[in-house]
mmCIF file of the N, C-alpha and C atoms, coordinates in Angstrom:
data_MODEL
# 
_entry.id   MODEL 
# 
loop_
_atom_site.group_PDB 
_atom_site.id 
_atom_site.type_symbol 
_atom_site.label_atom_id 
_atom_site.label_alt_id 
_atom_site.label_comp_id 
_atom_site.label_asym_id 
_atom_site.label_entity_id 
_atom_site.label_seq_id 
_atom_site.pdbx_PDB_ins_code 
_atom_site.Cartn_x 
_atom_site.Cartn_y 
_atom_site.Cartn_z 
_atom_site.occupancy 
_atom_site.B_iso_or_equiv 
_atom_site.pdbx_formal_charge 
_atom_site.auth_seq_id 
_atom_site.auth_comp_id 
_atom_site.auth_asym_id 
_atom_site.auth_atom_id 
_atom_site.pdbx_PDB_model_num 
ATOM 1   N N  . UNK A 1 1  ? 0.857   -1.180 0.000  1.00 0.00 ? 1  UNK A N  1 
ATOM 2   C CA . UNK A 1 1  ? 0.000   0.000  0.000  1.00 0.00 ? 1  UNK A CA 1 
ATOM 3   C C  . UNK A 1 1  ? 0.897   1.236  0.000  1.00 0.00 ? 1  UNK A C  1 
ATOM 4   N N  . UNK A 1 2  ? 0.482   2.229  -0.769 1.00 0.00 ? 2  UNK A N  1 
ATOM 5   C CA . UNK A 1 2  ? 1.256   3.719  -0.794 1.00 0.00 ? 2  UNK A CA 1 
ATOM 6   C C  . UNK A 1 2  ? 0.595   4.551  -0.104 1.00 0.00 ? 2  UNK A C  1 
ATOM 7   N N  . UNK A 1 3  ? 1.262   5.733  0.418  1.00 0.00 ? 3  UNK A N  1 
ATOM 8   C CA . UNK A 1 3  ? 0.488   6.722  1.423  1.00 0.00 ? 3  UNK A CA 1 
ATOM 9   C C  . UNK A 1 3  ? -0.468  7.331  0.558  1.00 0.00 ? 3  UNK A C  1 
ATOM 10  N N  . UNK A 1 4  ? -1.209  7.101  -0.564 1.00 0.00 ? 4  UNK A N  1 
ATOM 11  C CA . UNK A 1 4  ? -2.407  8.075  -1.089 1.00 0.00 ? 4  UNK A CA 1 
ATOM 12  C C  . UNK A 1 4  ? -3.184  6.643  -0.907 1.00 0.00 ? 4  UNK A C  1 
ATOM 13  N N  . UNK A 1 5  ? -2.837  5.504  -0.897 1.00 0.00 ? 5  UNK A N  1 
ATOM 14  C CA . UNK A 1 5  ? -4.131  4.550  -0.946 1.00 0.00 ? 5  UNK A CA 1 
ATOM 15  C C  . UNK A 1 5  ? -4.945  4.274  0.903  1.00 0.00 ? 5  UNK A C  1 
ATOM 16  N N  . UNK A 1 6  ? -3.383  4.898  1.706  1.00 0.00 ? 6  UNK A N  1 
ATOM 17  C CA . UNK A 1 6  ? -3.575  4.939  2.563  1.00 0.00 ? 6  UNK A CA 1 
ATOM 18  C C  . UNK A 1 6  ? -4.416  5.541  3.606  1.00 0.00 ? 6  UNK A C  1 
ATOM 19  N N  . UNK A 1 7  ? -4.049  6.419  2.992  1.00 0.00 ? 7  UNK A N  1 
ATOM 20  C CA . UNK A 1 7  ? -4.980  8.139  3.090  1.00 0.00 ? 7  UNK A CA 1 
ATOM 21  C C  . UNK A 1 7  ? -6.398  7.655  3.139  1.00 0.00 ? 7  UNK A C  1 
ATOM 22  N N  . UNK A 1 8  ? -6.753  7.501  1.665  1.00 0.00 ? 8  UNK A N  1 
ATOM 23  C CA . UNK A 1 8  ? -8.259  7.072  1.187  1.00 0.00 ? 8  UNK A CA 1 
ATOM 24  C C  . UNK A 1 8  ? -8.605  6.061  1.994  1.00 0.00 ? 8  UNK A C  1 
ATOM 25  N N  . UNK A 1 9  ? -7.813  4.839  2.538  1.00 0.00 ? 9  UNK A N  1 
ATOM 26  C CA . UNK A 1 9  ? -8.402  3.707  3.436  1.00 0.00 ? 9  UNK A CA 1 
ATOM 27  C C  . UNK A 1 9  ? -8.834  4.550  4.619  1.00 0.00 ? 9  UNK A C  1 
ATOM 28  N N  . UNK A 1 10 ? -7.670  5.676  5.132  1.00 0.00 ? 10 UNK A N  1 
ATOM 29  C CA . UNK A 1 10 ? -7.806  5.812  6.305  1.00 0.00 ? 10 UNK A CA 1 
ATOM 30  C C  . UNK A 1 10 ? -9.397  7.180  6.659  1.00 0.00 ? 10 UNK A C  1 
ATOM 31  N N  . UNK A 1 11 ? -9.294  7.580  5.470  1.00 0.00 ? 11 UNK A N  1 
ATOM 32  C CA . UNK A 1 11 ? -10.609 8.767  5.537  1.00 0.00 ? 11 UNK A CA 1 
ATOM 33  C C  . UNK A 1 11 ? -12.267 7.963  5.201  1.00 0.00 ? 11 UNK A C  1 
ATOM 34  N N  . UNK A 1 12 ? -12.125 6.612  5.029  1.00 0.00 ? 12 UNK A N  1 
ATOM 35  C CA . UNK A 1 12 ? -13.163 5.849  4.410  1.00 0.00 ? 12 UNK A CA 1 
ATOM 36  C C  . UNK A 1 12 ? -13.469 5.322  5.544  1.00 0.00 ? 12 UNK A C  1 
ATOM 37  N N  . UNK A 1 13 ? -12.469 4.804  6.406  1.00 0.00 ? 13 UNK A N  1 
ATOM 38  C CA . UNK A 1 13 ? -12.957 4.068  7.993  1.00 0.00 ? 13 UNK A CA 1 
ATOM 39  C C  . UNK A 1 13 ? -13.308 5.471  8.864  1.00 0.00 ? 13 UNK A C  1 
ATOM 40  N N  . UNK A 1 14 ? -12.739 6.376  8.951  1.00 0.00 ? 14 UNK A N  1 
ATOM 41  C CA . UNK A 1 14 ? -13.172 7.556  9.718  1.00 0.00 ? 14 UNK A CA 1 
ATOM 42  C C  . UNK A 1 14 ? -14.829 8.075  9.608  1.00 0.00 ? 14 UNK A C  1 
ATOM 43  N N  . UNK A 1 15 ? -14.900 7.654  8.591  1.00 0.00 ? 15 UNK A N  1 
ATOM 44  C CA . UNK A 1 15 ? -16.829 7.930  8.285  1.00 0.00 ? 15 UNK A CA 1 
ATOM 45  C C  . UNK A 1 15 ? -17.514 6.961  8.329  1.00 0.00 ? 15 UNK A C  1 
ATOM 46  N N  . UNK A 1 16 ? -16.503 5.718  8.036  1.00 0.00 ? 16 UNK A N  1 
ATOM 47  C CA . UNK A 1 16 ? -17.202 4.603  8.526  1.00 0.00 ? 16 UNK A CA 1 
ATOM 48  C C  . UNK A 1 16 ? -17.773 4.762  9.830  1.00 0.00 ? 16 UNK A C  1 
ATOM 49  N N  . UNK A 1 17 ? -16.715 4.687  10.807 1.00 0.00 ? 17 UNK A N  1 
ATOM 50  C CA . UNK A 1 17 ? -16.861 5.107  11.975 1.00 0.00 ? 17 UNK A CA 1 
ATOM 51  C C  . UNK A 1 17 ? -18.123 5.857  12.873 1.00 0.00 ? 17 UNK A C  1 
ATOM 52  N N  . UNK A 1 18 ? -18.101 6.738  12.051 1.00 0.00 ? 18 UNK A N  1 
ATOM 53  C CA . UNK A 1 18 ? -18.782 7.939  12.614 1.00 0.00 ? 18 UNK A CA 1 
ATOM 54  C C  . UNK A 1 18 ? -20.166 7.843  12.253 1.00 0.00 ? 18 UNK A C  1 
ATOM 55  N N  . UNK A 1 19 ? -20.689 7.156  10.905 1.00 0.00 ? 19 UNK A N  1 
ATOM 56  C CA . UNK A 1 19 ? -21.281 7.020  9.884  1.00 0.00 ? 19 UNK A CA 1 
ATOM 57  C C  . UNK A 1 19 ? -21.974 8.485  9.532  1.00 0.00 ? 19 UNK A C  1 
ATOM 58  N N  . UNK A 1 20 ? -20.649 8.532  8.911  1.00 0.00 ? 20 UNK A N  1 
ATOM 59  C CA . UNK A 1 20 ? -21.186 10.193 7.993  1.00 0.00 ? 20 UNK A CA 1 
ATOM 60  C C  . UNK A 1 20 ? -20.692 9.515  6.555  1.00 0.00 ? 20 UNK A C  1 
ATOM 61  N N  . UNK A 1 21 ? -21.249 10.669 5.499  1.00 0.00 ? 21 UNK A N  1 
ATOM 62  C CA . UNK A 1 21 ? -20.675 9.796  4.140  1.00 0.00 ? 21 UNK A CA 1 
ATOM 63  C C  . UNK A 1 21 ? -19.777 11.083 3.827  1.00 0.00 ? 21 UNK A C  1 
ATOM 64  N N  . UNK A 1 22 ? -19.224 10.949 2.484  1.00 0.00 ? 22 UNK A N  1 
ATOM 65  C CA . UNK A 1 22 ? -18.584 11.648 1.982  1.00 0.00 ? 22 UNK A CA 1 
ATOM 66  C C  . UNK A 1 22 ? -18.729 13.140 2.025  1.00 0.00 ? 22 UNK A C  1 
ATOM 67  N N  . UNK A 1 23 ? -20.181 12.865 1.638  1.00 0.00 ? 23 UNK A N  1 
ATOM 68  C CA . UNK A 1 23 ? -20.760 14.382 1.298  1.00 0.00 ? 23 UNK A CA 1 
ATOM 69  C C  . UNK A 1 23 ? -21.247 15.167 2.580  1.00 0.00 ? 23 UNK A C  1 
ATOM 70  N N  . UNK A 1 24 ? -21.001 14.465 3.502  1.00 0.00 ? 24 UNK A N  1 
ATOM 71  C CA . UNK A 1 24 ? -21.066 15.238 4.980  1.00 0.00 ? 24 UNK A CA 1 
ATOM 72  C C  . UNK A 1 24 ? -19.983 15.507 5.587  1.00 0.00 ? 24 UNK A C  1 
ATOM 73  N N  . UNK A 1 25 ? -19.341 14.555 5.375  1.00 0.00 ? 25 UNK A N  1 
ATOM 74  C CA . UNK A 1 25 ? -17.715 15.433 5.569  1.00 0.00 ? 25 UNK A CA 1 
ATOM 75  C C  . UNK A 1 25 ? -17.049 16.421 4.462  1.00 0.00 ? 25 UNK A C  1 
ATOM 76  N N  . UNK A 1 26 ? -17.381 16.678 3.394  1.00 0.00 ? 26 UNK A N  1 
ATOM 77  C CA . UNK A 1 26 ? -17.097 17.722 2.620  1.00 0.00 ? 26 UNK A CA 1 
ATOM 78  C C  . UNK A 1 26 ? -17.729 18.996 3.079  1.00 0.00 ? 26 UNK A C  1 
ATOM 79  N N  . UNK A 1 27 ? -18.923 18.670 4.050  1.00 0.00 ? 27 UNK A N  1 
ATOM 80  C CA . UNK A 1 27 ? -19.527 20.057 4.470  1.00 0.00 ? 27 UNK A CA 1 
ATOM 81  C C  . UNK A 1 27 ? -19.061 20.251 5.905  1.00 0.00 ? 27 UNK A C  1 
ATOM 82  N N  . UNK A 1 28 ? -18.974 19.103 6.435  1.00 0.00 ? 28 UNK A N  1 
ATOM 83  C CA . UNK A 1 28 ? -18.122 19.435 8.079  1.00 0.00 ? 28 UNK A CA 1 
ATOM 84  C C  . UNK A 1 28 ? -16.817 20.117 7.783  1.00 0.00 ? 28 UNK A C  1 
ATOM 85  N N  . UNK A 1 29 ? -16.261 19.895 6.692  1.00 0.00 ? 29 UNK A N  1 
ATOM 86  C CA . UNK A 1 29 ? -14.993 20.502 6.728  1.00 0.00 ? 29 UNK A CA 1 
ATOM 87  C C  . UNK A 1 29 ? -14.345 21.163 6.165  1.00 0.00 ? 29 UNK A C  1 
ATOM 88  N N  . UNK A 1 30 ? -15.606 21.961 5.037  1.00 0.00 ? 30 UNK A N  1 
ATOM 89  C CA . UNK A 1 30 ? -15.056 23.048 4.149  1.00 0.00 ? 30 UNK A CA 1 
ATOM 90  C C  . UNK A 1 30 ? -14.188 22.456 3.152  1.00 0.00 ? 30 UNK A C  1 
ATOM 91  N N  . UNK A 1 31 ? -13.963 21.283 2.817  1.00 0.00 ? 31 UNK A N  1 
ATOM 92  C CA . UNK A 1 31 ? -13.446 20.742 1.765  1.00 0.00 ? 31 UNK A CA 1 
ATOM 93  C C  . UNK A 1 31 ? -14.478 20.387 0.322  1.00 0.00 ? 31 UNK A C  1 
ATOM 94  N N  . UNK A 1 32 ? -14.078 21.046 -0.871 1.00 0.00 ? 32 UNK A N  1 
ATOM 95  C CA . UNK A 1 32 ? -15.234 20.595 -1.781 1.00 0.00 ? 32 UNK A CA 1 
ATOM 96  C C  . UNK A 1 32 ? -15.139 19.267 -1.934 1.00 0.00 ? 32 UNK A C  1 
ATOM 97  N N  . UNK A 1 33 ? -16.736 19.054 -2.114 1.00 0.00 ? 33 UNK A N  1 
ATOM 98  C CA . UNK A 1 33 ? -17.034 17.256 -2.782 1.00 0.00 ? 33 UNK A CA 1 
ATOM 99  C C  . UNK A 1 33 ? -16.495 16.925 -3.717 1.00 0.00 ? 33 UNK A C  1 
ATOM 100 N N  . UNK A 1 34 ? -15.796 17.655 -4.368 1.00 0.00 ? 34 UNK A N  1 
ATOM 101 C CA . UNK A 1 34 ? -15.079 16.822 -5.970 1.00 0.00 ? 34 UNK A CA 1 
ATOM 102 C C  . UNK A 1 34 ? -13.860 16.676 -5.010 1.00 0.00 ? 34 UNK A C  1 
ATOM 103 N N  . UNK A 1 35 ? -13.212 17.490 -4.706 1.00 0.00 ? 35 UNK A N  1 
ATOM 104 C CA . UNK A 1 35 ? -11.638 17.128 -3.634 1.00 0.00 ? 35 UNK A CA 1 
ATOM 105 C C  . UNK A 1 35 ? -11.875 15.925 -2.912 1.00 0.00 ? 35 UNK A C  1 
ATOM 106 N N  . UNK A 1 36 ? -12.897 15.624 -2.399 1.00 0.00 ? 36 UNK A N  1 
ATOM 107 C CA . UNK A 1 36 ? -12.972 14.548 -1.143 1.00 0.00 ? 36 UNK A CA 1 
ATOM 108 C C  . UNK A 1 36 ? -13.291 13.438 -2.197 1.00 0.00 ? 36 UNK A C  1 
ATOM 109 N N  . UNK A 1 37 ? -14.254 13.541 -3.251 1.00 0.00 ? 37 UNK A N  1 
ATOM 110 C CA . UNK A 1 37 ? -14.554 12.512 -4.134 1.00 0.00 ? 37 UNK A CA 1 
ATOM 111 C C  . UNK A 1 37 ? -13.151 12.134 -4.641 1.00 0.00 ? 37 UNK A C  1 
ATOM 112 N N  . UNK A 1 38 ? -12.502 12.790 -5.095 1.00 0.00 ? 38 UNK A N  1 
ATOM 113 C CA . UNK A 1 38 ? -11.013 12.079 -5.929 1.00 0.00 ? 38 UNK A CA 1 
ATOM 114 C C  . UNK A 1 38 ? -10.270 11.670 -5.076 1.00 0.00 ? 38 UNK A C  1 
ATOM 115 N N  . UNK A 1 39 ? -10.059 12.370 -3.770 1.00 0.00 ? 39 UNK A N  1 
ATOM 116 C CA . UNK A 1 39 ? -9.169  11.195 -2.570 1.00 0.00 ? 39 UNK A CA 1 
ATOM 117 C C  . UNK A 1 39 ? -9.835  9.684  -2.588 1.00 0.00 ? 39 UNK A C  1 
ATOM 118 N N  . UNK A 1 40 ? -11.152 10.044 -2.803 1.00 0.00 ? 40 UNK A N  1 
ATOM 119 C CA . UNK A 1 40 ? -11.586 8.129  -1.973 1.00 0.00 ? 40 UNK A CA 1 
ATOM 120 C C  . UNK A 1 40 ? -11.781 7.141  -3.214 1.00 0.00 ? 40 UNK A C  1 
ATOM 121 N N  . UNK A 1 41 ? -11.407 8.030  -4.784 1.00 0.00 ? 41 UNK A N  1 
ATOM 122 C CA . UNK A 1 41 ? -11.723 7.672  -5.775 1.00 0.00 ? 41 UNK A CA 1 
ATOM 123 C C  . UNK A 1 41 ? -10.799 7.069  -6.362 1.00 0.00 ? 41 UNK A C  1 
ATOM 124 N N  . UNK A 1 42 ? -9.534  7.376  -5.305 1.00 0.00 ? 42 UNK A N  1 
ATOM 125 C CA . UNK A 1 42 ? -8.376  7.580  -5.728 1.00 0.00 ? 42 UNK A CA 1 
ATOM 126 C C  . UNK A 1 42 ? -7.740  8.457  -7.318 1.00 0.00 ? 42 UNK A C  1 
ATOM 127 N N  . UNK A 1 43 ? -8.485  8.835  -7.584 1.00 0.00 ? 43 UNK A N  1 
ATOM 128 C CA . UNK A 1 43 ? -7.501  9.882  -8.478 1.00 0.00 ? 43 UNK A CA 1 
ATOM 129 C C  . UNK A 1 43 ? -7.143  11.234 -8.123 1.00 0.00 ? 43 UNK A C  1 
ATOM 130 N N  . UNK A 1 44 ? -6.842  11.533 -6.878 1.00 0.00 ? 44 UNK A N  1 
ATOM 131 C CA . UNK A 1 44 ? -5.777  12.023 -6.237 1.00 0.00 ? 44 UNK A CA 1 
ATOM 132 C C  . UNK A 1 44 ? -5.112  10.974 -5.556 1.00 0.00 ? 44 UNK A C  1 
ATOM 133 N N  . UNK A 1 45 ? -4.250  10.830 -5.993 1.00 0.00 ? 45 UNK A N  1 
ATOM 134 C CA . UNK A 1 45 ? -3.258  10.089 -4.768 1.00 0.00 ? 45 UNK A CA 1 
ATOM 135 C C  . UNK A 1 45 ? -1.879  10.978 -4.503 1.00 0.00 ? 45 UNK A C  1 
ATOM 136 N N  . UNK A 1 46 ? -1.982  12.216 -4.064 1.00 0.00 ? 46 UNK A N  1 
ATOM 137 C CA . UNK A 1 46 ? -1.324  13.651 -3.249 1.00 0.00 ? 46 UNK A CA 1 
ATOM 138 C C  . UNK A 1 46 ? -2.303  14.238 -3.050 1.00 0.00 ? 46 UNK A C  1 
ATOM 139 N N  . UNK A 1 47 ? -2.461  13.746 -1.789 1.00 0.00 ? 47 UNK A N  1 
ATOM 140 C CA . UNK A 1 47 ? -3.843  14.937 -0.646 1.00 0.00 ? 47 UNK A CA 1 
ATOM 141 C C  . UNK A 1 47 ? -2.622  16.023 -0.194 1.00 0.00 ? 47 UNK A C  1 
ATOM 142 N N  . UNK A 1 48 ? -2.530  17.443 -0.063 1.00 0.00 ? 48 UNK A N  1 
ATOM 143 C CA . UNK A 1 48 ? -1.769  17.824 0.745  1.00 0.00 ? 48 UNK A CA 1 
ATOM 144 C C  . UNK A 1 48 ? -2.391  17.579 1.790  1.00 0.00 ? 48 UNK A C  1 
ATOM 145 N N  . UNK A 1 49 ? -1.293  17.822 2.890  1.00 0.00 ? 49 UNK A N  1 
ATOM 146 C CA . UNK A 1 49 ? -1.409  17.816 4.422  1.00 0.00 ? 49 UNK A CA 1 
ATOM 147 C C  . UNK A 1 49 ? -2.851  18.852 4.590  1.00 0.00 ? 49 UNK A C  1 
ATOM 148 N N  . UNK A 1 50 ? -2.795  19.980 4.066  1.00 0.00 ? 50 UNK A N  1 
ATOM 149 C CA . UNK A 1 50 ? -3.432  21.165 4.237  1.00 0.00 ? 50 UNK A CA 1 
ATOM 150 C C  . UNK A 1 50 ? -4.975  20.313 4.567  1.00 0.00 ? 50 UNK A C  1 
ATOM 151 N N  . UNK A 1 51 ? -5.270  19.296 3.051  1.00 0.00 ? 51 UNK A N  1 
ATOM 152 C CA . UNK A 1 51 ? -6.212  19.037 2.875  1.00 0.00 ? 51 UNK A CA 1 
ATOM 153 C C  . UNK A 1 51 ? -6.740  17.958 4.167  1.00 0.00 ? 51 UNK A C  1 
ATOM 154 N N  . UNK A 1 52 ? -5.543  17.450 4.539  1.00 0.00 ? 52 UNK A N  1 
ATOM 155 C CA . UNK A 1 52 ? -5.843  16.184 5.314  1.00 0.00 ? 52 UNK A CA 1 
ATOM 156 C C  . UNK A 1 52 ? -6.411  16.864 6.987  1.00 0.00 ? 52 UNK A C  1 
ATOM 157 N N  . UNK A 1 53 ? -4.981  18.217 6.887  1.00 0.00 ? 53 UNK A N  1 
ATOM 158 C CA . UNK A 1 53 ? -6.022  18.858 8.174  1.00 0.00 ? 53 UNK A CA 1 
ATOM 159 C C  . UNK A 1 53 ? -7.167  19.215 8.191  1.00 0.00 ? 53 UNK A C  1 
ATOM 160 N N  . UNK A 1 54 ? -7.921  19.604 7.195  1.00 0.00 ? 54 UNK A N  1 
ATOM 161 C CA . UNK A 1 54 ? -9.099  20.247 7.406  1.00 0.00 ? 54 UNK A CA 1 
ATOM 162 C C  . UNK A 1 54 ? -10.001 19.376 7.481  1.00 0.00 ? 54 UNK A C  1 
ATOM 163 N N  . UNK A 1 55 ? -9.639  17.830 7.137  1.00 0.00 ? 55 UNK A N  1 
ATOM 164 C CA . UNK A 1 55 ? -11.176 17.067 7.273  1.00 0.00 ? 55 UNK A CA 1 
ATOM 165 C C  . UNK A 1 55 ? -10.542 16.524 8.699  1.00 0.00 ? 55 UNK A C  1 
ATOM 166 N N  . UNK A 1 56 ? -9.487  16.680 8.933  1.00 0.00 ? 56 UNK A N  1 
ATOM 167 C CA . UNK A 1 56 ? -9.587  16.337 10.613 1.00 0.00 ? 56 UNK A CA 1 
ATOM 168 C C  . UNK A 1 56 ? -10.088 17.160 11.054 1.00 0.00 ? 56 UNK A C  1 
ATOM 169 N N  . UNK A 1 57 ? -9.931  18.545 11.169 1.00 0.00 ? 57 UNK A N  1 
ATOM 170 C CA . UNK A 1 57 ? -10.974 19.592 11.928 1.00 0.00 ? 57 UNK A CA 1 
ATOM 171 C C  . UNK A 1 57 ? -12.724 19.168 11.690 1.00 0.00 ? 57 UNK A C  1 
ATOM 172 N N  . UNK A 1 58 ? -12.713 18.882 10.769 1.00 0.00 ? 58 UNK A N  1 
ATOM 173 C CA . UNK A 1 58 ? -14.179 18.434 10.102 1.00 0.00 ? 58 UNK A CA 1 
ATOM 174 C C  . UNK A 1 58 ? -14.672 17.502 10.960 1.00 0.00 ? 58 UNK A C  1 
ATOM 175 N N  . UNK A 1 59 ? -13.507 16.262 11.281 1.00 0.00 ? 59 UNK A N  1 
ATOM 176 C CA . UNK A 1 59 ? -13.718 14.990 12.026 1.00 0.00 ? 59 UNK A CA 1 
ATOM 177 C C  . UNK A 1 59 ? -13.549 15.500 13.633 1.00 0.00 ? 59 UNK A C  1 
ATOM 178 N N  . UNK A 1 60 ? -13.022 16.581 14.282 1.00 0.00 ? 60 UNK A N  1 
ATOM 179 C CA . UNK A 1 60 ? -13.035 16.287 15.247 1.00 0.00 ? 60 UNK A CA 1 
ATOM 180 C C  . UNK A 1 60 ? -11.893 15.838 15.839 1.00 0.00 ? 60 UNK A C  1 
ATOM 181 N N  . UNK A 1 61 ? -10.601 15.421 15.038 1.00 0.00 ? 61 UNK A N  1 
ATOM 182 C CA . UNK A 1 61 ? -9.678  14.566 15.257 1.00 0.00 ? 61 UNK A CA 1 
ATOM 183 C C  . UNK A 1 61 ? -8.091  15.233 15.140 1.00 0.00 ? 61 UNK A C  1 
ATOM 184 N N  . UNK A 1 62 ? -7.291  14.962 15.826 1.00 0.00 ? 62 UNK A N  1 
ATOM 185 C CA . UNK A 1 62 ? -5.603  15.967 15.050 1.00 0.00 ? 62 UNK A CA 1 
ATOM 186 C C  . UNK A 1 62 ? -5.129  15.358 13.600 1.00 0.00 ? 62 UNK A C  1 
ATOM 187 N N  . UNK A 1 63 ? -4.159  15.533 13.767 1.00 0.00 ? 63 UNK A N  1 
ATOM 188 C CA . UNK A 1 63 ? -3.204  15.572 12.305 1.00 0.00 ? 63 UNK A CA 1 
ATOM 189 C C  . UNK A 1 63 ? -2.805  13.934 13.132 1.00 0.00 ? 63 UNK A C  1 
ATOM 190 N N  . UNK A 1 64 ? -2.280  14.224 14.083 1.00 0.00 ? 64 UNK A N  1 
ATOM 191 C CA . UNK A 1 64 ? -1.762  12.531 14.866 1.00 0.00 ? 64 UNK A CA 1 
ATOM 192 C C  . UNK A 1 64 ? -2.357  11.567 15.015 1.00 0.00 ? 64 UNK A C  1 
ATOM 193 N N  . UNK A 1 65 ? -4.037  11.867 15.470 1.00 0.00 ? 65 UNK A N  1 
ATOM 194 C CA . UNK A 1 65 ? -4.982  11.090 15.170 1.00 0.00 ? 65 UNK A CA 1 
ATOM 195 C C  . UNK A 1 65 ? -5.279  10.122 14.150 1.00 0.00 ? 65 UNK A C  1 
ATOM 196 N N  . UNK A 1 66 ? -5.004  10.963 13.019 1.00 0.00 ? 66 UNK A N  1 
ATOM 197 C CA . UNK A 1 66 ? -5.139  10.254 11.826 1.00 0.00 ? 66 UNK A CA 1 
ATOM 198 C C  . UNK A 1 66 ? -4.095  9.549  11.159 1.00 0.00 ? 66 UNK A C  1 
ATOM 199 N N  . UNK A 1 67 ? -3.049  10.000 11.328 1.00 0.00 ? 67 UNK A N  1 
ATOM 200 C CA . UNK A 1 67 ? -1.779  9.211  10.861 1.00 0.00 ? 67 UNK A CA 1 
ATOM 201 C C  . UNK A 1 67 ? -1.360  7.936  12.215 1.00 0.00 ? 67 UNK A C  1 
ATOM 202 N N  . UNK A 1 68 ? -2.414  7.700  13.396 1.00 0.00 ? 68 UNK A N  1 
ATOM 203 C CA . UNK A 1 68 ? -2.349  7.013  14.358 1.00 0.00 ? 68 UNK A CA 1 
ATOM 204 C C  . UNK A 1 68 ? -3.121  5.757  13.861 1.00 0.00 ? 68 UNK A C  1 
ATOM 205 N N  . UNK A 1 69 ? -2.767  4.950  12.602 1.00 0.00 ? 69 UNK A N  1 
ATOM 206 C CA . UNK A 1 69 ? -3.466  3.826  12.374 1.00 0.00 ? 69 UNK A CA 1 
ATOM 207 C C  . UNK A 1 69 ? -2.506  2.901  11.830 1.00 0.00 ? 69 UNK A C  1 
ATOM 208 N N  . UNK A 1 70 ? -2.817  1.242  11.595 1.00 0.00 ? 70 UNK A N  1 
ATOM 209 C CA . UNK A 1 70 ? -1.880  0.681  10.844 1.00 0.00 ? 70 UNK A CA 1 
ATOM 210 C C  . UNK A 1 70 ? -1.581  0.730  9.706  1.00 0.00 ? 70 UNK A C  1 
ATOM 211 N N  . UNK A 1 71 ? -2.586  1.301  9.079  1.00 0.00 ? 71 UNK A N  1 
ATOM 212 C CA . UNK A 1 71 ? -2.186  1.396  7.815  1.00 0.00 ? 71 UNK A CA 1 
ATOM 213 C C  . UNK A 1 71 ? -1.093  2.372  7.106  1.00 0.00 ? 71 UNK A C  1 
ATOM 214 N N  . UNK A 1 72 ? -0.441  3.405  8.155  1.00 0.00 ? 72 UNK A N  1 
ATOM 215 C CA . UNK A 1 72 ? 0.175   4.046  8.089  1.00 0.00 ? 72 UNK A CA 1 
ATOM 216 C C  . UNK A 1 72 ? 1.885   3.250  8.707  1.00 0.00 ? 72 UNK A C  1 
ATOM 217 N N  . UNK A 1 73 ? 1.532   2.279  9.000  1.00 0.00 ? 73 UNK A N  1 
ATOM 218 C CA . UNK A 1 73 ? 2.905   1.594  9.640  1.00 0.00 ? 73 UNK A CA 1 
ATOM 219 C C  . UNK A 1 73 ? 4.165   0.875  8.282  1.00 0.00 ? 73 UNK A C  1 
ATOM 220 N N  . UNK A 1 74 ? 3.361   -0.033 7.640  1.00 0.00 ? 74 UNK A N  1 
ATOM 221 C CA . UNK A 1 74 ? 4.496   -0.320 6.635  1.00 0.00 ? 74 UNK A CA 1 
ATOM 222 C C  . UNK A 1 74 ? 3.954   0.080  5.052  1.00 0.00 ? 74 UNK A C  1 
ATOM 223 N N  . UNK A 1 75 ? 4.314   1.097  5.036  1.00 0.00 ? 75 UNK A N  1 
ATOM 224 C CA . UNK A 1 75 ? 3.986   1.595  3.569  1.00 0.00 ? 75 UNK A CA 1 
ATOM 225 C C  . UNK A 1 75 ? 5.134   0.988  2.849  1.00 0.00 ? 75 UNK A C  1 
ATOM 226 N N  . UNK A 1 76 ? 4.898   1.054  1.266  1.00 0.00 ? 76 UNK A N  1 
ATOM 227 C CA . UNK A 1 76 ? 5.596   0.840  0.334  1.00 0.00 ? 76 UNK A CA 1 
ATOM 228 C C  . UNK A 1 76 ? 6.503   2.281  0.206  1.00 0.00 ? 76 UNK A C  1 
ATOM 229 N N  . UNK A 1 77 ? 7.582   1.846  -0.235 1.00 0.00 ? 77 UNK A N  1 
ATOM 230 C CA . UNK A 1 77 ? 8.852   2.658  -0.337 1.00 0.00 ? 77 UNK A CA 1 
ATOM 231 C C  . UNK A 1 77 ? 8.321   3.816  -1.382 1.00 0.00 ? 77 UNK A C  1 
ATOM 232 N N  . UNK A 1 78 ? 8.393   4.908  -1.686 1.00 0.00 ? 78 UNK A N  1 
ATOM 233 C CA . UNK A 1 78 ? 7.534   5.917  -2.702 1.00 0.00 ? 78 UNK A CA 1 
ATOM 234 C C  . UNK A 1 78 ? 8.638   6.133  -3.710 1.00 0.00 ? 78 UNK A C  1 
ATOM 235 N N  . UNK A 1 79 ? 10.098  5.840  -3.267 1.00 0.00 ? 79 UNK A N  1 
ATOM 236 C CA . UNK A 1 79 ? 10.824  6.723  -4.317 1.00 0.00 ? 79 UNK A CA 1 
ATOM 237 C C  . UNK A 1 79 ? 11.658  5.064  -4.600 1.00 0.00 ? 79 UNK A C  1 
ATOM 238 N N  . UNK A 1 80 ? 11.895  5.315  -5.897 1.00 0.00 ? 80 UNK A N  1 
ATOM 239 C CA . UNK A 1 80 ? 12.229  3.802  -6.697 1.00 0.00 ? 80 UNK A CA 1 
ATOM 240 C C  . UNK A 1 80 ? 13.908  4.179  -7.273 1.00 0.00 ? 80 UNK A C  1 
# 
């Protein structure tokens, strides 16, 4: 797994979670629905940070919070 598939796993269980969908966290967090749609769509795979903070503010959650999962533990190497 690479940190953009990671990302998307990790923002997909967060609403899982919560059970909000996409389009409620695009409004909790001032992020547009096409931005949040291409993270989970994966065709962004480079969220900036910027972006990743604001749906944590959205969620309720830090920047640590969210990078506090396994899926963030053994990523694939990014640079070849």
């Amino acid at each position: 797994m690479n940190i953009g598939e990671a990302v998307r796993e990790r923002i997909l269980e967060l609403c899982r979670e919560r059970d909000i969908s996409i389009n409620r966290l695009s409004s909790m967090s001032g992020v547009t629905q096409s931005t949040v749609n291409n993270i989970v769509s994966g065709r962004n795979r480079s969220t900036t940070i910027s972006t990743i903070k604001k749906l944590c503010d959205g969620l309720g959650i830090t920047i640590e919070e969210f990078f506090h999962s396994d899926l963030f533990r053994e990523l694939e190497q990014e640079i070849q």
